[in-house]
N, C-alpha and C positions, 0 to 999 in steps of 0.2 A: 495567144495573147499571154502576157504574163500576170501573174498572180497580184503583184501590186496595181496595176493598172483594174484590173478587175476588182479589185477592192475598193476602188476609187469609184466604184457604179453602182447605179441599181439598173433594173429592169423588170419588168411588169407582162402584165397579158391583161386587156379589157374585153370586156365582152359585152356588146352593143345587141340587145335584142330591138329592134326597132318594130312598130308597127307596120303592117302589109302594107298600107296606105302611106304611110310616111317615111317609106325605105328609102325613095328617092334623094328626097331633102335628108335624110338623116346622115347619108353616105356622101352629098356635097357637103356638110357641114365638118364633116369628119376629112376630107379631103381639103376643107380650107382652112379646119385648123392647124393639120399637121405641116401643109405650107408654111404658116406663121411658126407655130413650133422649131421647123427645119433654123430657122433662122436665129433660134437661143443656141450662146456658146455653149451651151453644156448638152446640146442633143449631139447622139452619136447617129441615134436610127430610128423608124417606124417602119414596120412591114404591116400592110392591109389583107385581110383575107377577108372573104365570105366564108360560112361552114356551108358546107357541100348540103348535108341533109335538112339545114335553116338559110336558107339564100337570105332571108329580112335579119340576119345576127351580122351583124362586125365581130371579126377578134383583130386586135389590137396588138403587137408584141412594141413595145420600145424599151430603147436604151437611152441609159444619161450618164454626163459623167458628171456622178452627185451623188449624192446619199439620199437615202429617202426621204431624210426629215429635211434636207434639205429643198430635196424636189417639192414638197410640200408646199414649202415655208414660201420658197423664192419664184415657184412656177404657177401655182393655183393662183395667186392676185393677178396675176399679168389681168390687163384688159379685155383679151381677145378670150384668155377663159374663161371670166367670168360673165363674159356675153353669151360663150356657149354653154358653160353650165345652167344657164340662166333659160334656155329654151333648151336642155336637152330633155327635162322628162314628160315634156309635150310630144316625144317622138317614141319614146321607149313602151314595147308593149309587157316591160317585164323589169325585174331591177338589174340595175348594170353593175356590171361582176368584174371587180381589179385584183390581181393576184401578184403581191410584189416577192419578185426573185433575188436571190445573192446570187450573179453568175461565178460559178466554179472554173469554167474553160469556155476557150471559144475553139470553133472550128472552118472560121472561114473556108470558103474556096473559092466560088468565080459568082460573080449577079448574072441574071438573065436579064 
């Protein structure tokens, strides 16, 4: 990728510790917002992982093409977030962890 194009982003890492109990629903919830998400001009991606040694954690990687204070400003009101901010720390057995990135480079290759 080139370097202005990259400047033009942000990117992030969340970390969804969810309860035992409430993994289920915590992981539909998180798959039906990033549906919605998918469908803002400014999203580029979201990768879904579980952590191997906490199966009940999300981590979250996304990218946008926006700045952060913009992602803020223009992504946090939507509707569909503040629905799910609004039930998410009924499901968290811990506080949720966002770590915003400046990506430097990318390295695509092929999706599985």
């Amino acid at each position: 990728m080139k370097a202005a194009t990259l400047q033009a982003q942000v990117s992030f890492v969340v970390h969804l510790p969810f309860k035992p109990e409430r993994t289920a629903q915590g992981r539909q919830m998180v798959m039906d917002i990033v549906r919605e998400m998918s469908r803002e001009p400014e999203f580029i991606n979201t990768w879904i992982n579980e952590m191997q040694d906490e199966p009940d954690t999300l981590v979250l990687y996304e990218t946008w093409a926006c700045s952060r204070d913009d992602f803020i400003a223009r992504q946090l009101p939507k509707p569909y977030r503040v629905a799910y901010e609004a039930q998410l720390p009924a499901l968290l057995s811990g506080e949720r962890h966002i770590l915003f990135l400046t990506p430097l480079a990318g390295f695509p290759t092929r999706s599985t």
